[in-house]
C-alpha positions as CSV (number, residue, x, y, z in Angstrom):
1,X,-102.0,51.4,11.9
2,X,-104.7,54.4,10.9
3,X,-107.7,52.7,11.7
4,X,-107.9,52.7,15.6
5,X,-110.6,55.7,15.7
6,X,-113.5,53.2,14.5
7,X,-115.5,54.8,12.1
8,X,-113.3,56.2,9.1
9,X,-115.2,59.6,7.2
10,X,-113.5,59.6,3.8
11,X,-113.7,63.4,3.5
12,X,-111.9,64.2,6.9
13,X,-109.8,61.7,7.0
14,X,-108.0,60.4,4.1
15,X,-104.8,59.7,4.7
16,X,-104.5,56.2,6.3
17,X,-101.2,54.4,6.8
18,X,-101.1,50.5,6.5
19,X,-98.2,48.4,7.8
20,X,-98.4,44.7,7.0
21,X,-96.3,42.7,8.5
22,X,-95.0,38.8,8.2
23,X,-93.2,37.2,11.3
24,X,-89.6,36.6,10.3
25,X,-88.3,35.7,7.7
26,X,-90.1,36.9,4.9
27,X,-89.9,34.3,2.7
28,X,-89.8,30.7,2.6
29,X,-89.9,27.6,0.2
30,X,-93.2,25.9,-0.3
31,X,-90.9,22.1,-0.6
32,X,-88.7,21.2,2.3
33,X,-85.0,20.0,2.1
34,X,-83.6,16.8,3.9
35,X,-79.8,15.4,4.5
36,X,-79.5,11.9,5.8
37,X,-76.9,11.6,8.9
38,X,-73.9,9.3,9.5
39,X,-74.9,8.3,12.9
40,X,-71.6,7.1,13.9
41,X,-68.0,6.2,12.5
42,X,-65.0,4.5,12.8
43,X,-61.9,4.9,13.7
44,X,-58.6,3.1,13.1
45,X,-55.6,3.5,15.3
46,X,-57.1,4.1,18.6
47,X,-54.0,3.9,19.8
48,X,-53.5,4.9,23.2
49,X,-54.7,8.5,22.0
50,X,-57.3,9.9,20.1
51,X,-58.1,13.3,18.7
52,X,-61.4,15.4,18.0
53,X,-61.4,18.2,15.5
54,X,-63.1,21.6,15.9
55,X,-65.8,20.6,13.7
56,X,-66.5,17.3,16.1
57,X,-64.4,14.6,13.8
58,X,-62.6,11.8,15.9
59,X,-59.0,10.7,14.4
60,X,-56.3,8.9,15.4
61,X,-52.8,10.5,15.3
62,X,-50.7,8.9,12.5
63,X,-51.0,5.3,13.7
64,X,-50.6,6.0,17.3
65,X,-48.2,5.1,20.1
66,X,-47.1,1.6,20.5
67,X,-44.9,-0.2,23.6
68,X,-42.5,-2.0,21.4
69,X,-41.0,-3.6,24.5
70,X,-43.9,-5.4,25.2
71,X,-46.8,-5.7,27.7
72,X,-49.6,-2.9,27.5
73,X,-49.2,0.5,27.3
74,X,-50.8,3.8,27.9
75,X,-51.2,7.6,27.9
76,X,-50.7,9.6,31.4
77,X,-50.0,12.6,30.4
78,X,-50.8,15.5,28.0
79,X,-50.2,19.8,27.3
80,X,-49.9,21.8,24.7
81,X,-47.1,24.1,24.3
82,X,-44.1,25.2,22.6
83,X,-46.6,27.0,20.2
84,X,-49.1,24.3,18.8
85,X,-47.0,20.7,19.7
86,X,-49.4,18.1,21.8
87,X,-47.0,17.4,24.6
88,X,-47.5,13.5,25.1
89,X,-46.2,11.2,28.0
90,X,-46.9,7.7,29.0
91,X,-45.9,4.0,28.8
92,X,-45.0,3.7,25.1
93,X,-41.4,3.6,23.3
94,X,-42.9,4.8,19.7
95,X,-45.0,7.1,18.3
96,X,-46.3,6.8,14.8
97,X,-43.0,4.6,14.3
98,X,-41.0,7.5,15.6
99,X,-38.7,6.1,18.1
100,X,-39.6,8.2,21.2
101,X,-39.1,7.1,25.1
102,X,-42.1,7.4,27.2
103,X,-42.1,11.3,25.4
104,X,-43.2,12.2,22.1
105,X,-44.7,15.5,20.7
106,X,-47.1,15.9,18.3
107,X,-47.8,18.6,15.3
108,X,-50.9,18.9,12.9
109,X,-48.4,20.1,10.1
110,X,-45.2,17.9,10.9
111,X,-46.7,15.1,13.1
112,X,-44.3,12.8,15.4
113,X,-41.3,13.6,16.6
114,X,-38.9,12.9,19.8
115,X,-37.5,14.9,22.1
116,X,-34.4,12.9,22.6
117,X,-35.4,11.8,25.9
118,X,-34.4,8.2,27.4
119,X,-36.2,8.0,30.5
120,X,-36.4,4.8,32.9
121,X,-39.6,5.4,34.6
122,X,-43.1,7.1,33.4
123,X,-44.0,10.6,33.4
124,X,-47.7,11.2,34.9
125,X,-47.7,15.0,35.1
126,X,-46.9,18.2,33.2
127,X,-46.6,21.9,34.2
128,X,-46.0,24.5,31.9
129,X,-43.9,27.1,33.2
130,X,-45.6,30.9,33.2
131,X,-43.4,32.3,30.3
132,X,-44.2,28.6,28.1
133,X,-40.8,28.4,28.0
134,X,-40.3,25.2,29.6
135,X,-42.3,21.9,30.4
136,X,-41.7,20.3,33.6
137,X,-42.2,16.6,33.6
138,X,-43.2,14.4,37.4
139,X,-42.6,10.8,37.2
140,X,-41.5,7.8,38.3
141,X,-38.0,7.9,36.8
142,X,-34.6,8.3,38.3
143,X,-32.3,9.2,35.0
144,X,-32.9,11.5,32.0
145,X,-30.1,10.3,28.8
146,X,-28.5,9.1,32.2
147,X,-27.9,11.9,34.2
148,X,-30.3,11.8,37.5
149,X,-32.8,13.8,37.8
150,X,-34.8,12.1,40.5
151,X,-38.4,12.4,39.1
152,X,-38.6,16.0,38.3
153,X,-36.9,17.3,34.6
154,X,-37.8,20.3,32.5
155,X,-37.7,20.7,28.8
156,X,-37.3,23.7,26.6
157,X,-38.1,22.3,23.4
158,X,-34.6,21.6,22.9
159,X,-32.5,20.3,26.0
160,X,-33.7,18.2,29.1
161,X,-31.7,19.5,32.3
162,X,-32.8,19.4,36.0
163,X,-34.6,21.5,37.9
164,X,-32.1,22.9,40.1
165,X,-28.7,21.2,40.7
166,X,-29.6,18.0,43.3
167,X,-30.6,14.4,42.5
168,X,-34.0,14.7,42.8
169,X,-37.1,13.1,45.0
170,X,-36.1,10.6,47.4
171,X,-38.0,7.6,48.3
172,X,-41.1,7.6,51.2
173,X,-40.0,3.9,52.1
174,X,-42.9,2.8,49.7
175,X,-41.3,3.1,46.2
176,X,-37.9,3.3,45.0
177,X,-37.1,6.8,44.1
178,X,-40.2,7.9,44.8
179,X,-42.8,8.7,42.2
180,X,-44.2,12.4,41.3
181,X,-47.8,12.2,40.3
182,X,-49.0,16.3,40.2
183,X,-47.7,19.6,39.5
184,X,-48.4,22.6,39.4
185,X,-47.1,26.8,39.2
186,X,-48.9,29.2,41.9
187,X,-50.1,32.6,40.7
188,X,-46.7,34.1,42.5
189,X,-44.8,31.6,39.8
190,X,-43.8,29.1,42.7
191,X,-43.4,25.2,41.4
192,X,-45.1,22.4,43.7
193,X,-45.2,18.6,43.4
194,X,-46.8,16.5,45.1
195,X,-46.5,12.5,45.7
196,X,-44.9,9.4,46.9
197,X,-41.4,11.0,48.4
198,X,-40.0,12.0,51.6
199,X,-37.0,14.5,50.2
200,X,-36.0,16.5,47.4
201,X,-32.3,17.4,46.8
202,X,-31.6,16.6,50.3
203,X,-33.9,18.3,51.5
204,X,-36.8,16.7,53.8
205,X,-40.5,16.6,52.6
206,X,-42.9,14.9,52.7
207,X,-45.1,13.9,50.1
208,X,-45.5,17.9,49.4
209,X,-42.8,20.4,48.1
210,X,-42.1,23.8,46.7
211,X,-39.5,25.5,44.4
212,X,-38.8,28.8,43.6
213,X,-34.7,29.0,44.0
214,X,-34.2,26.1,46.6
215,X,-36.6,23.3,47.4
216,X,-38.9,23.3,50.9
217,X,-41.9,21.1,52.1
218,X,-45.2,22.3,53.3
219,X,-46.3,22.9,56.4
220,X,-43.8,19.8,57.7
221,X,-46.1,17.8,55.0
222,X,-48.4,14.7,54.5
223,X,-47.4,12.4,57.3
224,X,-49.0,9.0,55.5
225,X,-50.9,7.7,52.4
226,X,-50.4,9.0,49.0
227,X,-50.7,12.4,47.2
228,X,-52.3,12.2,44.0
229,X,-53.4,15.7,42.5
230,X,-53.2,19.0,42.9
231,X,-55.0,22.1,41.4
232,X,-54.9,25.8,42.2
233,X,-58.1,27.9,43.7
234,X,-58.9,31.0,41.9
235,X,-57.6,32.7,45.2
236,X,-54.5,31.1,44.7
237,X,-54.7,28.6,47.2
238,X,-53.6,24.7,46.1
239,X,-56.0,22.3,46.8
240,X,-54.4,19.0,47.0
241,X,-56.3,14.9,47.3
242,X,-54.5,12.0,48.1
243,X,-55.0,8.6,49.9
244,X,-53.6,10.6,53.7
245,X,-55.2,11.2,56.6
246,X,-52.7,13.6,58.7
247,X,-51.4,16.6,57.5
248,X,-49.5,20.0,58.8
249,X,-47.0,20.2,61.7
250,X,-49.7,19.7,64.5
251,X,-50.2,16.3,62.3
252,X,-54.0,16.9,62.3
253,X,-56.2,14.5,61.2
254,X,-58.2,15.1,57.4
255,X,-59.6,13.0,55.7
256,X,-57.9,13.5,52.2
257,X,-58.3,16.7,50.8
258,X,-56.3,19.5,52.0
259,X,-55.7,23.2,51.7
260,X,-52.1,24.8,51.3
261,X,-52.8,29.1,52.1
262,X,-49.1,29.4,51.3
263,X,-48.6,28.7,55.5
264,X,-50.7,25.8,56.6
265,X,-52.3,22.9,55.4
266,X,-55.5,22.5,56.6
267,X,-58.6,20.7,55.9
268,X,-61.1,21.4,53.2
269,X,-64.7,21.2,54.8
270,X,-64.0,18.0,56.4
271,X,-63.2,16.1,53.5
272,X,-64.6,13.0,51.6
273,X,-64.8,9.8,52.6
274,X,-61.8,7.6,50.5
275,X,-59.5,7.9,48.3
276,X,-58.7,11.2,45.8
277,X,-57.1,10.8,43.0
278,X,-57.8,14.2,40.9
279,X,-58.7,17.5,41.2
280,X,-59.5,20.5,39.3
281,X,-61.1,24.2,39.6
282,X,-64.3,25.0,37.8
283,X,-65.0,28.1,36.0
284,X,-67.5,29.8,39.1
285,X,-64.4,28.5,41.2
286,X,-66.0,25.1,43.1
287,X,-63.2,22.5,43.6
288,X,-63.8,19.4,42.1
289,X,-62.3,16.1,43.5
290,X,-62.9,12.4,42.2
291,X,-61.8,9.2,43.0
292,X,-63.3,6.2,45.0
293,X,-65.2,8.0,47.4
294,X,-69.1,7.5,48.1
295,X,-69.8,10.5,51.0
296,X,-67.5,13.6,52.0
297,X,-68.3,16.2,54.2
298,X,-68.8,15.7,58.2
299,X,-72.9,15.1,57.4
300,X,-72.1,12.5,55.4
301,X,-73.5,13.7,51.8
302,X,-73.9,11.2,49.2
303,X,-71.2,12.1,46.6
304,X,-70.8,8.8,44.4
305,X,-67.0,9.2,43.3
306,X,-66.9,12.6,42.3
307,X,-67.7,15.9,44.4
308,X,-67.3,19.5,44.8
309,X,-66.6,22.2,47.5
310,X,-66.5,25.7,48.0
311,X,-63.6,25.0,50.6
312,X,-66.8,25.5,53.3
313,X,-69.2,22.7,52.6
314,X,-69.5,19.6,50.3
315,X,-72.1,19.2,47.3
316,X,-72.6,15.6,45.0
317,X,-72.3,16.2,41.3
318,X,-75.7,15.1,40.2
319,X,-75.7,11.4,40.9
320,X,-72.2,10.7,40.4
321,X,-70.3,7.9,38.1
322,X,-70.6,3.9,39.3
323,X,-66.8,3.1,39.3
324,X,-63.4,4.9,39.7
325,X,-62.3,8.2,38.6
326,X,-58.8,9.0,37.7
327,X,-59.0,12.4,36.4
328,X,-60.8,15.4,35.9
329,X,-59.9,18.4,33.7
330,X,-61.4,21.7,33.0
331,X,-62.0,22.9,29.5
332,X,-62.4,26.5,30.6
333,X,-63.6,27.9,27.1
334,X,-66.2,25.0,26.6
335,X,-67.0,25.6,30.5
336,X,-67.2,21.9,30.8
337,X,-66.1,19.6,33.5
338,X,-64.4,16.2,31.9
339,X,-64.3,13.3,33.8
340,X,-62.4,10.1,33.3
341,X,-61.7,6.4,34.7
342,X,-63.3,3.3,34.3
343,X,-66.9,3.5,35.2
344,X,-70.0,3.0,32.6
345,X,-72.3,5.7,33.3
346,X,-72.2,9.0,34.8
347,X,-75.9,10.4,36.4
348,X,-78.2,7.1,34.5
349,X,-76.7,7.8,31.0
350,X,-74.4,5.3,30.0
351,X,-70.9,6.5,29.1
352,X,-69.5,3.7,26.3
353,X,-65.9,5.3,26.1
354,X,-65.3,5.7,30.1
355,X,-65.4,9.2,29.5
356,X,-68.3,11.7,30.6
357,X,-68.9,15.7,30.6
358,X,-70.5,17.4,33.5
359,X,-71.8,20.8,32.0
360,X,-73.3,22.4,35.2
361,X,-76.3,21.0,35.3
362,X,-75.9,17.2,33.7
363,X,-73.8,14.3,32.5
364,X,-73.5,13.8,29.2
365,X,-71.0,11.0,27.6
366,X,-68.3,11.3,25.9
367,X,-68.6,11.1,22.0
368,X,-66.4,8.2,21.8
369,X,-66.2,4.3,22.6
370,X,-62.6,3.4,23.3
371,X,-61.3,0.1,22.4
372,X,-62.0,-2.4,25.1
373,X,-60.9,-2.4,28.4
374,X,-59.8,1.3,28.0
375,X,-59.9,4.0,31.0
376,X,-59.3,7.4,30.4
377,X,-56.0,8.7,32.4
378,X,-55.6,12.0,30.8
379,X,-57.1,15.1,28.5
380,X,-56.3,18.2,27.0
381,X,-58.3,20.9,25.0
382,X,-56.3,24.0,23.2
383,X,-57.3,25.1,19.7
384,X,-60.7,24.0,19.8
385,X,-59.3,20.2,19.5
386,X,-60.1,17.6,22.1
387,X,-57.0,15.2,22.6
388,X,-57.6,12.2,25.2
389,X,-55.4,9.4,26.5
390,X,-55.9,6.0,27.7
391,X,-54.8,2.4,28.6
392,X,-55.4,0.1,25.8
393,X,-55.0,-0.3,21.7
394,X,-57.8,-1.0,18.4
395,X,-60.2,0.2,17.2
396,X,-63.3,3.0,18.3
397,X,-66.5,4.1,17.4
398,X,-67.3,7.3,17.3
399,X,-69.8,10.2,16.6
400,X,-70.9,10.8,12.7
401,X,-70.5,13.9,11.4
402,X,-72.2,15.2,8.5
403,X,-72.0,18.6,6.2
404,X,-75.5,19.9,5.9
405,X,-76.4,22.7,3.9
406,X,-78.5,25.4,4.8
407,X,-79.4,26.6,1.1
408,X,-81.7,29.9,2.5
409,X,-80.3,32.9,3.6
410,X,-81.7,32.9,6.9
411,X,-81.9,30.4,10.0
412,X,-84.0,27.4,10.0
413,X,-85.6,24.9,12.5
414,X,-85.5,21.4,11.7
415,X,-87.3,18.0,12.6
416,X,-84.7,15.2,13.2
417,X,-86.2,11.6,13.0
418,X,-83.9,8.4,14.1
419,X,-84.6,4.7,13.9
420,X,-82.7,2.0,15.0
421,X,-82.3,-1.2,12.8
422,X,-85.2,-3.7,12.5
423,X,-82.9,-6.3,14.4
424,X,-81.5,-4.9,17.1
425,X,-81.6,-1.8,19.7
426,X,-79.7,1.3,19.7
427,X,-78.5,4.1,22.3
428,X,-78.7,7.4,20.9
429,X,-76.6,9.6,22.9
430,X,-76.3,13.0,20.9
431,X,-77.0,15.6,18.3
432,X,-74.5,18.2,18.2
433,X,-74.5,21.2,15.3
434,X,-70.2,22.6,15.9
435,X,-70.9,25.5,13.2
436,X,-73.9,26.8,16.2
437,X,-72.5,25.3,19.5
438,X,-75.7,24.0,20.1
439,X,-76.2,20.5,21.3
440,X,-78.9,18.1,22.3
441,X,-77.8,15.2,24.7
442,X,-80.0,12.1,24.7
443,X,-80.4,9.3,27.4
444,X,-82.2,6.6,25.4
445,X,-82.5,3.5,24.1
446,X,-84.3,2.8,21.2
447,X,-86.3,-0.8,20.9
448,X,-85.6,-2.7,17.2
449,X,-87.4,-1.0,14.9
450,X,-88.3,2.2,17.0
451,X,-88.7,5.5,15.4
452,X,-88.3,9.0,16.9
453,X,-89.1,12.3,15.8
454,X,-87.6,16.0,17.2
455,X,-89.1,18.8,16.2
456,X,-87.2,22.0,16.5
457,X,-89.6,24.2,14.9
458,X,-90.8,27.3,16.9
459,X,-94.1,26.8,18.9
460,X,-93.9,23.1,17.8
461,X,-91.4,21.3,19.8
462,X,-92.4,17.9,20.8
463,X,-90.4,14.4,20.9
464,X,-92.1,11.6,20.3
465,X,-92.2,7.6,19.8
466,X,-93.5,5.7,17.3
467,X,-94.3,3.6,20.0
468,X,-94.3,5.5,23.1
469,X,-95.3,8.6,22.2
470,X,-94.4,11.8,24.3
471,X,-90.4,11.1,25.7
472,X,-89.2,14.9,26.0
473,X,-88.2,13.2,29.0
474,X,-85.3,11.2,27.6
475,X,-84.0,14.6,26.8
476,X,-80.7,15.7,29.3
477,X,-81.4,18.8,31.4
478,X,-79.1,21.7,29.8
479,X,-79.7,20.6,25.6
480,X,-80.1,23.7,23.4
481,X,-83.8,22.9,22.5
482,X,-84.9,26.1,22.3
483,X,-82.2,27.2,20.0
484,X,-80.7,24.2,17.8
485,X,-81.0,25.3,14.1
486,X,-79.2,25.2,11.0
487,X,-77.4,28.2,10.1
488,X,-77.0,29.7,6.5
489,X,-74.3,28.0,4.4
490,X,-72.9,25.0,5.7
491,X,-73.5,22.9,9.2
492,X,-71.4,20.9,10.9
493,X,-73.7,18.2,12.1
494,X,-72.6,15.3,14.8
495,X,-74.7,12.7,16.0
496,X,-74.2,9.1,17.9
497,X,-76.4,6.3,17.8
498,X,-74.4,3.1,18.9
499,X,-75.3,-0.3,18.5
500,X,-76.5,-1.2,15.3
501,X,-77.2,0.5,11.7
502,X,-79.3,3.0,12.5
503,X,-80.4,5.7,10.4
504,X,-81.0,9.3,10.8
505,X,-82.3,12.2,9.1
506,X,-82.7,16.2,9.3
507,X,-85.7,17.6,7.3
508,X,-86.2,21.7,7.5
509,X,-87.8,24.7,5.5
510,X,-85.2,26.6,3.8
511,X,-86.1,30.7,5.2
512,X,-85.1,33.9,3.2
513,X,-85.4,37.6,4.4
514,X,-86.0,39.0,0.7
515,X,-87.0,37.6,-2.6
516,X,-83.3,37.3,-3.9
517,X,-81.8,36.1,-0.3
């Protein structure tokens, strides 16, 4: 400033102010710094259940469950409760070499341990109570440590008992005993289950029931089919998906997902167009549903296994997944959408680990490849830790993660290059910094020998080939490109490129905002 009246006169006007200024920051080193990246990593003990840290690390949990009585087993079930304990259920008789009975919990600090349950059937659902003073467990069992409980128990951390004082779910005809395969509390504290029964403690119901002091059915209930999961509306309402295609007292005809106001059961936008098998509420409130379906809604829309509804019309979830899913789950704080079962890719990105994230506007897969033949049947997220359980035993690959230090005192951009080996191609799938929450998702392959280069510096982002030049398109819709960086101090850095040993690299500028920082 002080020079905008043209022509200065020294005599009349002497005083003249200068500001020079330097886009931030002030400072930065005239050599650049570089870290090499693990692009992907092993892990042992992919046991029925694995584990991701907050800072993006995959781990098994002590050596994982086992079915000592032989035959395969698997993971249905997961919570977290009873202050930090992973609440685990499934097919398996030990955990870690603990003895525990289709029930184990699990602690950072003391691992394994039972909860003195023998049951005789497999639990596929848990509800935590409002107060978290008691887990209530659906299954397929009749007996708890030999006392009936018909299905339906509840644990305090201590004690199993009943629910109230009867015998339980009774059988729809179908299967002995009946099986329980979703539950869930409504806002008003009310307990609902839904699945294969026609009676609980004598009373009749079918397929659908409520506790708060006695048990009653809904609406005279589902009249055929299934009930597979249930979630609860931001209104309050439960949304429930099954296999059935009659509902209510006037036995109307939907067409699989229905809506329980607290007095009717009624159909949700004219439903989809096979079978449901999970549910769950996004954050804006849409009502996910996913299963085996390719349409829903009365115009038909294309929705390839996985949908979502307002409760007034039907939308697809980008392009879908190309095989079966078995359950969906809602990591509120990450508002991410996780989907599981046993298809291979999710939108066109293939999904290794039968696991995949819809983030509101993309797929992206999960970090992980299971051992083989693996489906995902259950997650849970609380404490910034991923847990997820599945149907087979071995060993997985996983994301890398490596510690990069940001020596300046300010933010920096860097260019990450990737190559995979002379011999072989490579899928590159992500580039994740856990200390920034940013994250760049990737669908593509690289050719033997291919090199790629991102740069993240301002006013000179580009992605390009070695031999294709220009792929920015390869990037997912939704990646943090504009603001992936390294922050000061130490990075958490995850990246996965399968199929091969690749090698990666991060290259930046270290920045200060003053001489001595």
């Amino acid at each position: 400033g002080g020079l905008e009246l043209g022509n200065v006169r020294a005599r009349t006007e002497a005083n003249i102010s200068f500001t020079f200024e330097q886009f931030d920051p002030y400072w930065e080193k005239i050599t650049s710094s570089s870290a090499a990246l693990t692009v992907q990593s092993t892990v042992s003990n992919a046991n029925y259940i694995l584990q991701r840290s907050s800072c993006g690390v995959w781990g098994a949990l002590g050596s994982g469950l086992a079915n000592t009585s032989g035959g395969n087993g698997k993971v249905t079930a997961l919570a977290t409760g009873f202050g930090a304990s992973l609440i685990v259920g499934g097919l398996f008789t030990s955990a870690s070499g603990t003895a525990a009975c289709l029930f184990a919990k699990y602690n950072s600090t003391t691992g394994w341990s039972s909860t003195g349950a023998s049951l005789n059937g497999i639990p596929y659902t848990f509800a935590f109570d409002p107060a978290g003073a008691n887990i209530y467990a659906g299954g397929g069992w009749i007996t708890v440590n030999g006392s009936t409980h018909g299905g339906i128990a509840k644990y305090n951390n201590s004690v199993w008992s009943k629910v109230s004082s009867g015998s339980g779910v009774t059988s729809d005809g179908v299967v002995a005993g009946g099986n329980i395969y979703s539950t869930v509390f409504g806002t008003d504290g009310t307990f609902y289950i839904v699945g294969e029964f026609n009676g609980v403690d004598g009373v009749a119901a079918c397929r659908v029931a409520k506790y708060t002091t006695v048990w009653t059915d809904l609406d005279d209930g589902i009249k055929n089919g299934t009930v597979h999961s249930m979630t609860r509306a931001l209104d309050g309402a439960i949304i429930i998906g099954g296999t059935f295609t009659q509902a209510g007292s006037a036995a109307s005809t939907v067409a699989r997902v229905v809506r329980w106001d607290g007095v009717n059961l009624t159909s949700v936008a004219s439903g989809v167009f096979s079978d449901v098998f999970a549910t769950a509420t996004g954050n804006d409130g849409s009502i996910y549903v996913g299963g085996r379906f390719t349409a829903a809604g009365s115009a038909t829309i294309t929705a390839c296994r996985i949908a979502k509804t307002n409760t007034n019309s039907w939308q697809p979830v980008g392009t879908g997944v190309n095989n079966t899913v078995d359950v969906l789950y809602n990591a509120a704080s990450l508002n991410q959408i996780f989907i599981g079962g046993n298809f291979t890719s999710a939108g066109s990105v293939p999904t290794p680990g039968g696991g995949a994230v819809w983030n509101g506007n993309t797929y992206f897969p999960l970090d992980v490849s299971l051992p083989s033949g693996a489906s995902i049947l259950a997650y849970n997220y609380a404490n910034d830790k991923l847990t997820v359980g599945f149907t087979a035993s071995g060993t997985a690959s996983a994301a890398g993660v490596t510690a990069v230090t940001n020596g300046g005192g300010a933010v920096t951009y860097p260019i990450f290059t990737a190559s995979a080996p002379t011999g072989s191609s490579a899928q590159l799938f992500q580039l994740v910094n856990y200390t920034t929450n940013d994250a760049i998702y990737f669908n593509l392959t690289l050719a033997a020998g291919e090199v790629v280069t991102l740069d993240l510096r301002p006013r000179a982002k580009t992605f390009t080939s070695n031999f294709r030049g220009n792929i920015i398109s390869t990037i997912s819709p939704g990646s943090n490109i504009s603001t992936w960086r390294l922050a000061p101090g130490a990075n958490n850095v995850s990246m996965f490129l399968k199929g091969g040993s690749g090698v990666a690299q991060l290259t930046w500028t270290e920045r200060f905002w003053s001489v001595d920082n």
